[in-house]
C-alpha positions in Angstrom: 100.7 119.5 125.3 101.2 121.1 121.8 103.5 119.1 119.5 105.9 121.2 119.5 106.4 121.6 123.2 107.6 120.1 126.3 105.5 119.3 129.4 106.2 122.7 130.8 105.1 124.3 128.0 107.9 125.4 126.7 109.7 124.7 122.4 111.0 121.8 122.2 115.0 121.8 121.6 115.8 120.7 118.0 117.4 117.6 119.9 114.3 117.3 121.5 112.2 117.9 118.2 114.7 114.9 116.8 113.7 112.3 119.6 109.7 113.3 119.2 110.0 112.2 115.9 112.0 109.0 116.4 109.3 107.9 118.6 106.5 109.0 116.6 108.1 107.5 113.7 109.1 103.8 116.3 105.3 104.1 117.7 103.5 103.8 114.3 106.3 100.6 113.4 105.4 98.6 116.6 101.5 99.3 116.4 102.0 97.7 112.8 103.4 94.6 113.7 102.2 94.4 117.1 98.7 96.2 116.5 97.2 98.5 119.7 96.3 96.2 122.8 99.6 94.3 122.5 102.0 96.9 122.4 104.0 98.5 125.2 105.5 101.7 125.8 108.8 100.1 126.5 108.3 98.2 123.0 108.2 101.5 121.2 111.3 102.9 123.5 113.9 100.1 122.3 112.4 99.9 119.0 113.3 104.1 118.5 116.6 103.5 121.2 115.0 105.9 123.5 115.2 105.1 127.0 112.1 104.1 128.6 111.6 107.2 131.1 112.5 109.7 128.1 109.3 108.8 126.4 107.2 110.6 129.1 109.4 113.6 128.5 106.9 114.1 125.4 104.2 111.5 125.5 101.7 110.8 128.8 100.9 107.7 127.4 100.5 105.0 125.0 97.1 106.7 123.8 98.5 109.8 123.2 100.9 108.7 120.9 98.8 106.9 119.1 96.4 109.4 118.4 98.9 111.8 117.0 99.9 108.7 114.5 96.5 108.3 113.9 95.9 112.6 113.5 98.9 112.5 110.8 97.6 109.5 109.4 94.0 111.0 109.1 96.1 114.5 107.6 97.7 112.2 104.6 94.7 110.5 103.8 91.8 113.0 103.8 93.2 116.1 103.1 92.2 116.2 99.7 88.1 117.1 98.3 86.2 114.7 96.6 85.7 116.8 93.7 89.0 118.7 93.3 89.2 121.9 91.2 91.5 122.0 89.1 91.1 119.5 86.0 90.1 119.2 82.5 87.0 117.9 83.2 84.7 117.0 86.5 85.2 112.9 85.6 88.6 113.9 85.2 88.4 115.6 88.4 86.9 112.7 90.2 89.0 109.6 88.7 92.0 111.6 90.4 91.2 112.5 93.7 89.7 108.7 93.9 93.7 107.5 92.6 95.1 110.1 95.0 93.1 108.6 98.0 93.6 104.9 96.7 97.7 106.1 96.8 97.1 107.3 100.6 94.9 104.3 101.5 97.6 101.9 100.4 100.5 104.1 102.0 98.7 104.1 105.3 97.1 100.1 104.9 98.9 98.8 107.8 98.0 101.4 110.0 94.4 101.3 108.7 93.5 98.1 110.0 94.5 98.7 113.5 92.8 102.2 113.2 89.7 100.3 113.0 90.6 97.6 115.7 91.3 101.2 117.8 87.6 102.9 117.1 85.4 99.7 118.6 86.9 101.2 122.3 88.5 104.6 122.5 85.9 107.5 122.7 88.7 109.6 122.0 90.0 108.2 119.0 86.6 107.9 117.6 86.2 111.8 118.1 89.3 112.2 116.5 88.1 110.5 113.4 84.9 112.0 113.4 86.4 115.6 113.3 88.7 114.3 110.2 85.9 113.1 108.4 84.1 115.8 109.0 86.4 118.2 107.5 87.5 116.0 104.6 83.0 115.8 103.7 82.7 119.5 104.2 85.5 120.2 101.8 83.5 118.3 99.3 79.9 119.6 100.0 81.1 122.6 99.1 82.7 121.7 96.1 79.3 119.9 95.0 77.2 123.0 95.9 79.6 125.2 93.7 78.8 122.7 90.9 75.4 123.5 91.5 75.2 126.9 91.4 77.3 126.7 88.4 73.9 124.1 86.7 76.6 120.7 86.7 75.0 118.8 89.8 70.8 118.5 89.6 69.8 121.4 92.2 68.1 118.4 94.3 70.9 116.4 95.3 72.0 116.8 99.2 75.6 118.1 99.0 76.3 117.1 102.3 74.6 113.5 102.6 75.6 113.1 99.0 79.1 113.7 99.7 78.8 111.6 103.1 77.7 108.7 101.3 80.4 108.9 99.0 83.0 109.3 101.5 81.9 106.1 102.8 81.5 104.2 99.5 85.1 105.0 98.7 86.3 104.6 102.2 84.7 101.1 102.9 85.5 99.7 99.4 89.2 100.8 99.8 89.4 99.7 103.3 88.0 95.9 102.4 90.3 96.1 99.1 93.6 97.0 100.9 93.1 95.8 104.6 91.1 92.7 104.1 92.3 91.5 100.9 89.1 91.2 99.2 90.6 91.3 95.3 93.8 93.5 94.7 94.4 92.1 91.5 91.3 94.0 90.0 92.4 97.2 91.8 91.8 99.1 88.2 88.6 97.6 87.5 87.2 98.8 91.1 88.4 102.6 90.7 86.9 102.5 87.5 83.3 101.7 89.2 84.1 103.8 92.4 84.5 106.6 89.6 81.4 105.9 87.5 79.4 105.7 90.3 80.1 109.0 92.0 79.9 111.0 88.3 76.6 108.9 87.8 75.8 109.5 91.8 76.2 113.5 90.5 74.7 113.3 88.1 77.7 114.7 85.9 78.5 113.9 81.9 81.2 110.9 81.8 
């Protein structure tokens, strides 16, 4: 079922639209303070003062709900490139869009950690995650291959494992920052390293 429709198929009423929300918006609450395995449909029903059966009238399950959180979550926090292009300069470039994700990863923390609890079991979800991913490193091959071919980035640097392995650099550091606590009193100090190391990783003037 599209988003935007009911089970039959057909647009969803703007009353209807209103109640989609409210439980998209109560779902994402409860799997916060309750995280994934421990939360109940009829949780997320009394927390958005639904009834119970109305839920199935848009969602066939606890899954599917989740994964649309989790698809809007993934939309907020990796729809941006690595290397944007507009910018004074391609360190200037690269200390925003590492801010811009921090700003999305700390937004979306809560949901974060359960997000990873989710992709140990659900083949779904972790298809889901791939295909963002996927999109969000494309984006940024590109963007290093255009550097290229305008003589910023060495010709022999990989613009897809390059931009892979610094998807996962910020990524990982980010997540054991905001989700595990690691040291967010140092938060500057660790964008300014995530940001040297992928000008220096470019091989780019600082």
């Amino acid at each position: 079922m599209r988003s935007g429709d009911e089970p039959g198929g057909q647009p969803l009423t703007e009353r209807g639209a209103r109640t989609r929300e409210r439980l998209l918006t109560a779902a994402r609450e409860v799997f916060e303070e309750r995280g994934f395995p421990e939360t109940r449909v009829a949780h997320i029903t009394r927390h958005a003062g639904v009834a119970y059966g109305s839920f199935y009238t848009y969602f066939p399950s606890k899954e599917a709900v989740f994964l649309e959180v989790a698809d809007r979550l993934f939309e907020d926090m990796t729809g941006h490139n690595l290397v944007p292009l507009a910018g004074p300069s391609p360190a200037a470039r690269i200390r925003r869009a590492n801010r811009a994700y921090y700003e999305g990863y700390r937004r979306n923390a809560k949901m974060m950690a359960i997000i990873e609890q989710v992709a140990t079991f659900n083949e779904e979800f972790q298809e889901l995650r791939r295909k963002h991913r996927a999109a969000s490193v494309a984006r940024s091959a590109k963007a290093i291959s255009r550097w290229q071919r305008e003589g910023l980035v060495p010709a022999d640097v990989d613009p897809e494992m390059t931009a892979r392995a610094l998807a996962a650099m910020v990524d990982h550091s980010l997540y054991l920052w905001l989700v595990q606590g690691d040291d967010p009193q140092g938060t500057e100090r660790l964008l300014d390293t995530l940001d040297a190391l992928t000008v220096r990783a470019l091989g780019l003037p600082s």
